[in-house]
C-alpha positions as CSV (number, residue, x, y, z in Angstrom):
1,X,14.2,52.4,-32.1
2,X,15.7,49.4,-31.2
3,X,15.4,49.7,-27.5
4,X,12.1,50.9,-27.7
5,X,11.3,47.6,-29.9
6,X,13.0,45.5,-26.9
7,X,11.0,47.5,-24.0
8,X,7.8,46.6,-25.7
9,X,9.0,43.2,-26.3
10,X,9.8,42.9,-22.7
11,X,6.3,44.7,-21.5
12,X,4.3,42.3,-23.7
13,X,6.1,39.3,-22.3
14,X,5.7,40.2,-18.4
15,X,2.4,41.0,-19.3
16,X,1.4,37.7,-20.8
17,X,3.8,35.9,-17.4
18,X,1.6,37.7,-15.4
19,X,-1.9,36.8,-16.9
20,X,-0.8,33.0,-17.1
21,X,0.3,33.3,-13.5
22,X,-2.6,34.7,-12.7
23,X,-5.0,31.5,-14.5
24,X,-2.7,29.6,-13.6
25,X,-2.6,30.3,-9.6
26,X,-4.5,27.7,-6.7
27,X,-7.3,29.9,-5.1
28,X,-7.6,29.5,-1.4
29,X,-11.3,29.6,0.2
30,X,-11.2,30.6,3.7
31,X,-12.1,27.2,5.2
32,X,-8.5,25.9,3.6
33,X,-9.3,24.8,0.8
34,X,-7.8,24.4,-2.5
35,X,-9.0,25.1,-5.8
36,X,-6.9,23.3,-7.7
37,X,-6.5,24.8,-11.5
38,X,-6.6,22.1,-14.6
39,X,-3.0,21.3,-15.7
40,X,-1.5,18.1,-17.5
41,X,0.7,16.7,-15.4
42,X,3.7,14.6,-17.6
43,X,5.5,11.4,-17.4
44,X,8.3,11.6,-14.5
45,X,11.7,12.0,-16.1
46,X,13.1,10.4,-12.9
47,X,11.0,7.5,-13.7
48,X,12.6,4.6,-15.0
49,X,11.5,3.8,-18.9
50,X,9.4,1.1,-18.4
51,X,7.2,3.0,-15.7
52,X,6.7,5.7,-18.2
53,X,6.2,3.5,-21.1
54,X,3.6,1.8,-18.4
55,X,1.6,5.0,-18.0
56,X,1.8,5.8,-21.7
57,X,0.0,2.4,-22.1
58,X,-2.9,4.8,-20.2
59,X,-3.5,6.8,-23.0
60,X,-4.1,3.9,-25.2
61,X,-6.3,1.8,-23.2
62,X,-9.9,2.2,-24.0
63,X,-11.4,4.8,-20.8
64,X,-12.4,2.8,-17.6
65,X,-16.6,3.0,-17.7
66,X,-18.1,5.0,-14.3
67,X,-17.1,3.6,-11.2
68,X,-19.1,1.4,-9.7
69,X,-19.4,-1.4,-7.0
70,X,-20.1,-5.1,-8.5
71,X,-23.0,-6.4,-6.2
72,X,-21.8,-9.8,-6.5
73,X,-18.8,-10.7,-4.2
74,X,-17.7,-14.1,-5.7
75,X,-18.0,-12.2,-9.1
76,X,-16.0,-9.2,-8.0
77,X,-13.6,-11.5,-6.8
78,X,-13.3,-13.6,-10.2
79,X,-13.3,-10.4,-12.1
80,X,-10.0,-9.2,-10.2
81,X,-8.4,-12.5,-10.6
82,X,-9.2,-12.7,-14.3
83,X,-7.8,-9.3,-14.5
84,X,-4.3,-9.7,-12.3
85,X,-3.8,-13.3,-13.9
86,X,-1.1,-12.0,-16.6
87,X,0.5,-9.8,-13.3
88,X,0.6,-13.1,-11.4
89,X,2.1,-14.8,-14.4
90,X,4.8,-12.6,-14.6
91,X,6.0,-12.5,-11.0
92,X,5.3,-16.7,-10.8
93,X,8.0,-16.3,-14.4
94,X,10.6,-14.2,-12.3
95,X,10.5,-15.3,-8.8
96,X,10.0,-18.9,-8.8
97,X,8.5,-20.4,-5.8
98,X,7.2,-24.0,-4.4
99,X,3.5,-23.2,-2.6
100,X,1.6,-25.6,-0.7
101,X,-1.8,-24.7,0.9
102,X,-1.9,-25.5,4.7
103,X,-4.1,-24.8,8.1
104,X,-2.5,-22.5,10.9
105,X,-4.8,-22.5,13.8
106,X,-7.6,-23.2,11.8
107,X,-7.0,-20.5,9.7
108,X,-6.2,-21.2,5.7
109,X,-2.9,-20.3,4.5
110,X,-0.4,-20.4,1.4
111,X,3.2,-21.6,2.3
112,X,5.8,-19.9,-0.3
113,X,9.7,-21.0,-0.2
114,X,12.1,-20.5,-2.9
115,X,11.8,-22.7,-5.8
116,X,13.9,-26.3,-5.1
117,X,15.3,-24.3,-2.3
118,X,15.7,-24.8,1.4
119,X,14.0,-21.5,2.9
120,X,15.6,-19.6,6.3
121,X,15.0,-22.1,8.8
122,X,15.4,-20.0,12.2
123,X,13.1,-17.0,10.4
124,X,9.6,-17.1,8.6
125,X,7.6,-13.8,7.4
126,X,3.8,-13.7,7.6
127,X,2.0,-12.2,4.4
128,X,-1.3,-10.5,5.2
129,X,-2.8,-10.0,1.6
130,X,-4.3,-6.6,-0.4
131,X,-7.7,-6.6,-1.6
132,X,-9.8,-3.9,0.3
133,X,-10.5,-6.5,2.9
134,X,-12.7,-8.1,0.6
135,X,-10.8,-10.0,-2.4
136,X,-7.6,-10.9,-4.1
137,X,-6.7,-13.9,-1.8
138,X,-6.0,-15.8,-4.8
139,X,-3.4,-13.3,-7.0
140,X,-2.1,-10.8,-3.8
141,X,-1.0,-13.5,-1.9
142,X,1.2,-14.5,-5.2
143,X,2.2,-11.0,-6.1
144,X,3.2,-10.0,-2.3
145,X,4.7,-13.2,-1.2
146,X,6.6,-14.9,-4.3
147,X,9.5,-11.6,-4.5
148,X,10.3,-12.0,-1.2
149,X,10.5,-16.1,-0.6
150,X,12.5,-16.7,-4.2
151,X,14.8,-13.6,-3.2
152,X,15.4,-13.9,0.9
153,X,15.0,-17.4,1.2
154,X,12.4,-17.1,3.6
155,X,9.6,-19.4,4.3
156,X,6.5,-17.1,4.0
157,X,2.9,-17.7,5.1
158,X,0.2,-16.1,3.4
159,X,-2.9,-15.9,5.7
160,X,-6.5,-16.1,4.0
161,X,-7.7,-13.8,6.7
162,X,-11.6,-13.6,7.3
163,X,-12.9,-10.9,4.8
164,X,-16.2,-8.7,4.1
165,X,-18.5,-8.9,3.3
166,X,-19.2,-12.1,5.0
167,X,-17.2,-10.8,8.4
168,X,-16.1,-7.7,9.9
169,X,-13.2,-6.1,12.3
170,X,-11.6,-7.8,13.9
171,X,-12.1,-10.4,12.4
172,X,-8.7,-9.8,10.2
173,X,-6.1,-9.1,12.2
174,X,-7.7,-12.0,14.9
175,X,-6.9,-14.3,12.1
176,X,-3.4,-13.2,11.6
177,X,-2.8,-13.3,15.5
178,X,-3.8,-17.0,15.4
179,X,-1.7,-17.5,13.5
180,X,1.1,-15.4,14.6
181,X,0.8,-17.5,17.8
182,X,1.0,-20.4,16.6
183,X,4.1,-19.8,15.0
184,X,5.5,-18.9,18.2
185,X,6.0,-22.4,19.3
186,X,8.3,-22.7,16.2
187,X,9.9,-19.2,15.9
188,X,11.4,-16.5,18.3
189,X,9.2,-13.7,18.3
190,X,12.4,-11.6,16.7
191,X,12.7,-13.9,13.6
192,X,9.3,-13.6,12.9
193,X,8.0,-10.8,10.4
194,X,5.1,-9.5,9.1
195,X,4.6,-7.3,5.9
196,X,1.3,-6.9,3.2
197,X,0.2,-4.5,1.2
198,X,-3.0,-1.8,0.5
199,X,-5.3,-3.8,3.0
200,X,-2.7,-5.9,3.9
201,X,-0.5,-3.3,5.1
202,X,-3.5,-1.6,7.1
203,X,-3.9,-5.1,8.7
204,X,0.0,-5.6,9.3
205,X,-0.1,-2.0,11.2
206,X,-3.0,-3.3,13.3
207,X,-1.3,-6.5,14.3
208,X,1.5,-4.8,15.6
209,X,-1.2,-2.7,17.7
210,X,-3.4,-5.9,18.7
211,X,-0.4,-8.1,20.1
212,X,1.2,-6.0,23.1
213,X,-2.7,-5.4,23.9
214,X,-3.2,-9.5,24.1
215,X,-0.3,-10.1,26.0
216,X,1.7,-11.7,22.7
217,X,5.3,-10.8,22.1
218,X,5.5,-7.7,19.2
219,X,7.2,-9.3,15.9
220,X,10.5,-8.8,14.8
221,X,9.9,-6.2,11.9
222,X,6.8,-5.4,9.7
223,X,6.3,-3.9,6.6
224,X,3.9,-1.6,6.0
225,X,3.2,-1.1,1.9
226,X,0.6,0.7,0.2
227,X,-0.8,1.9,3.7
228,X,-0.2,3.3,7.0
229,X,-1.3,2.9,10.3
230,X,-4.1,5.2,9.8
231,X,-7.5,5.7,7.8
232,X,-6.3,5.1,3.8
233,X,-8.5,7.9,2.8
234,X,-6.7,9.9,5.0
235,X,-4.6,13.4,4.0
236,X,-4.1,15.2,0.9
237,X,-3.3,12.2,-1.4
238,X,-6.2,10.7,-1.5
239,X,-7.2,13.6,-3.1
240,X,-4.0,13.8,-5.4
241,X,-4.3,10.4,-6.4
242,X,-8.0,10.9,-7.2
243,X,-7.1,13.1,-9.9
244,X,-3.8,12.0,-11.2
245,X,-4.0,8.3,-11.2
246,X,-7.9,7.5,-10.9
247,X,-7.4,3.9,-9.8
248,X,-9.8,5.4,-6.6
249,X,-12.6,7.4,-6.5
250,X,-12.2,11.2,-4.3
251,X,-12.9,10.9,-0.7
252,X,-16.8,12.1,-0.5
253,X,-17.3,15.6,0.0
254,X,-20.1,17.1,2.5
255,X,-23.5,15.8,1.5
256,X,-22.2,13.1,-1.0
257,X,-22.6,9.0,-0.4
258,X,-19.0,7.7,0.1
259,X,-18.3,4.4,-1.4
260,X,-17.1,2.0,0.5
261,X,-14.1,0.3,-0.9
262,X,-14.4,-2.6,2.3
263,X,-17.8,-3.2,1.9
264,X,-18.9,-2.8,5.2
265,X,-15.8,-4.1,7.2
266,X,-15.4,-1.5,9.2
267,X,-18.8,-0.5,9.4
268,X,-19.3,-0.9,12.9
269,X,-15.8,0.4,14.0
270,X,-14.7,3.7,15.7
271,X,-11.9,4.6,12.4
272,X,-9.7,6.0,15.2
273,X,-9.5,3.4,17.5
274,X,-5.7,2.4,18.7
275,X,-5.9,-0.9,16.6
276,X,-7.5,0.5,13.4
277,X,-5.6,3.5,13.5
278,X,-2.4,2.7,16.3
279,X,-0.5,6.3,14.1
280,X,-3.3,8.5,16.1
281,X,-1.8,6.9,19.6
282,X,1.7,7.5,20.4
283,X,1.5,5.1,23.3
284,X,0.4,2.6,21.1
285,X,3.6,3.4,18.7
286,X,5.9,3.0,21.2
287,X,5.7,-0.7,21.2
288,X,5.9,-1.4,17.4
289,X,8.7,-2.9,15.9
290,X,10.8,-1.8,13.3
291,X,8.4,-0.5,10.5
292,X,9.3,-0.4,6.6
293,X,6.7,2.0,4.9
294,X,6.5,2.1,0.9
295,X,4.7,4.1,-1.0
296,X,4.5,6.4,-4.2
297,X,4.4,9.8,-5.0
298,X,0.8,9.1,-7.1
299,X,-0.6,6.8,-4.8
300,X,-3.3,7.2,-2.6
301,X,-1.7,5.7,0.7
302,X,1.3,8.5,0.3
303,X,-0.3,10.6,3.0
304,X,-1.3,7.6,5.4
305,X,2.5,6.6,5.2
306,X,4.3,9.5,5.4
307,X,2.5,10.9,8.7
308,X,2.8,6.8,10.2
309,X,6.5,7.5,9.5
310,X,6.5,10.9,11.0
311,X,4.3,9.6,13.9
312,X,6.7,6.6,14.5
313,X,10.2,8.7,14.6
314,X,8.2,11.1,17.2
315,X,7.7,8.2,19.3
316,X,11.3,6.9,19.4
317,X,10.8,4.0,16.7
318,X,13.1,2.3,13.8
319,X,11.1,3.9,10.9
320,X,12.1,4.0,7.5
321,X,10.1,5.0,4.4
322,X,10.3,4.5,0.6
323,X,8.6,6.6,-1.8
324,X,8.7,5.9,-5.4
325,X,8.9,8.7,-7.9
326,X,5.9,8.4,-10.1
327,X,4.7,5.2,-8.5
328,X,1.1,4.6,-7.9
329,X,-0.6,2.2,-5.6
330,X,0.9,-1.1,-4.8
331,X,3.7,-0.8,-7.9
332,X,5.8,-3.5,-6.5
333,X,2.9,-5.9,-7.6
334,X,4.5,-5.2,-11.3
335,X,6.9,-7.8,-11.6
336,X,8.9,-6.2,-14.3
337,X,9.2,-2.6,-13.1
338,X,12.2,-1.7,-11.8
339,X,10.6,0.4,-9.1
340,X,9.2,-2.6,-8.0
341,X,12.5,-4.7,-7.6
342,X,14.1,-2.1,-5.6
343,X,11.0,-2.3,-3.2
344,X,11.3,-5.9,-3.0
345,X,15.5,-5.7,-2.4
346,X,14.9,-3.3,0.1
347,X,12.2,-5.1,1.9
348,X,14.3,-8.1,2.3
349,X,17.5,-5.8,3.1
350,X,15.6,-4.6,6.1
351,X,14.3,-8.1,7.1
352,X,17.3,-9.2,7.5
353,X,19.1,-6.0,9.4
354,X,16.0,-6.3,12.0
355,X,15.4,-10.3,12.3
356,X,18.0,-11.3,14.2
């Protein structure tokens, strides 16, 4: 009797393993794709406690309204600034830094050193800003540069690149080759790095493509965060990112109106052209310098900098890539994650192996 209870028992529970697996199972169309089925997807317990006390603060907030584009440039731009003040703050608090405001080549720029410090004075870094090509001069110059001047020592120049939607490519990366030349006169070209994040990293990929095109000695190093050398809405984690973090809309599907995140920067560029996307041109790789990638496992850019990597080791580069467990988009701009200061120990670790 009691075997025939346990058979049962056993039968009932493969049965119900079986209908779960069933629900619970992707379905594969025969163009590829993926239906993805509904699941909750938990904190990371290889997270560290602050980043999952940081996305339990999610479930608290009040629910983000519809996405949509502010029409207004100048008031996008104060909104983000109004919003990333406490983030600046916080990285101002923990990484101390002198800033002066300046003119490279007749191109604006923000001059960080370490606080009542005397900064590197045979290296300098060049900070090319995040903000969709569009904003966030004011706090991602701060939150990108600050780390890395207070902790290395260097003397870094933030460039207040020409954005949309008042300019277009190239008119970015131009600005950050004005500048990069004009350090030149004051810097060996292997002392000299270049490193941003999100848009900034996109941009710092792009340099790297531009310069051996113009004739201009490649950089020492660069560090590509939050991006890769490719289109960001590229791969599946745009996608991923879509559904798990929501910081940015889905790419558009067939028939739908994509938003444009750049506001028309690109808009009359080929997306695959060498500089825009130097990862789809292996002879264009070949020339880069030794490349830091970091991304996150929930961020949107994963993709975009995993294949760069990939795409860089095929062509015989130094390429090394972080990914942070549970991180999202541009986590080192958190000041006290401890993600964050591993990416910004390991970014001036690699500096200083490559900028000799």
């Amino acid at each position: 009797m009691m075997r025939a209870r346990f058979c049962l028992a056993s039968l009932l529970a493969l049965s119900a393993a079986a209908t779960h697996a069933e629900q619970a199972q992707p379905r594969f169309t025969p163009d590829g794709t993926v239906q993805v089925p509904a699941f909750d997807l938990p904190p990371s317990e290889l997270a560290s406690e602050e980043a999952r006390a940081m996305q339990r603060q999610r479930g608290v907030r009040p629910a983000a309204p519809p996405r949509q584009q502010e029409p207004d440039i100048a008031a996008r731009r104060a909104q983000l600034d109004a919003m990333m003040a406490p983030q600046v703050q916080a990285m101002r608090t923990r990484y101390p830094v002198d800033i002066a405001e300046d003119v490279i080549a007749g191109v604006p720029v923000r001059i960080f050193t370490p606080k009542g410090a005397k900064a590197d004075p045979a290296r300098v870094l060049i900070n090319l800003h995040g903000g969709a090509f569009t904003m966030c001069w004011d706090s991602c110059s701060v939150l990108e540069s600050a780390p890395i001047a207070a902790l290395g020592g260097y003397k870094v120049v933030s460039v207040n690149y020409r954005m949309a939607p008042e300019q277009a490519h190239p008119a970015g990366v131009e600005d950050a080759a004005s500048v990069y030349a004009a350090l030149l006169k004051h810097y060996r070209p292997q002392r000299i790095g270049v490193f941003g994040c999100s848009a900034g990293g996109a941009l710092t990929a792009q340099l790297a493509a531009w310069l051996p095109a113009h004739h201009l000695p490649q950089a020492g190093a660069i560090g590509i965060f939050g991006a890769g050398a490719v289109r960001m809405e590229s791969g599946d984690s745009a996608w991923i990112a879509a559904a798990i973090d929501g910081s940015f809309p889905a790419p558009a599907r067939p028939g739908e109106a994509a938003i444009d995140m750049t506001r028309g920067y690109f808009k009359a560029a080929d997306m695959g052209d060498a500089i825009i996307s130097p990862a789809l041109h292996p002879d264009v790789l070949a020339h880069f310098p030794p490349t830091l990638l970091i991304t996150g496992t929930r961020a949107m850019d994963m993709s975009p900098a995993v294949y760069t990597n990939s795409q860089l080791l095929k062509a015989g580069r130094r390429s090394t890539l972080i990914v942070g467990e549970a991180m999202g988009h541009c986590y080192s701009y958190m000041a006290d994650l401890p993600e964050a200061r591993d990416a910004h120990a390991a970014s001036i670790a690699f500096f200083r192996e490559h900028l000799k």
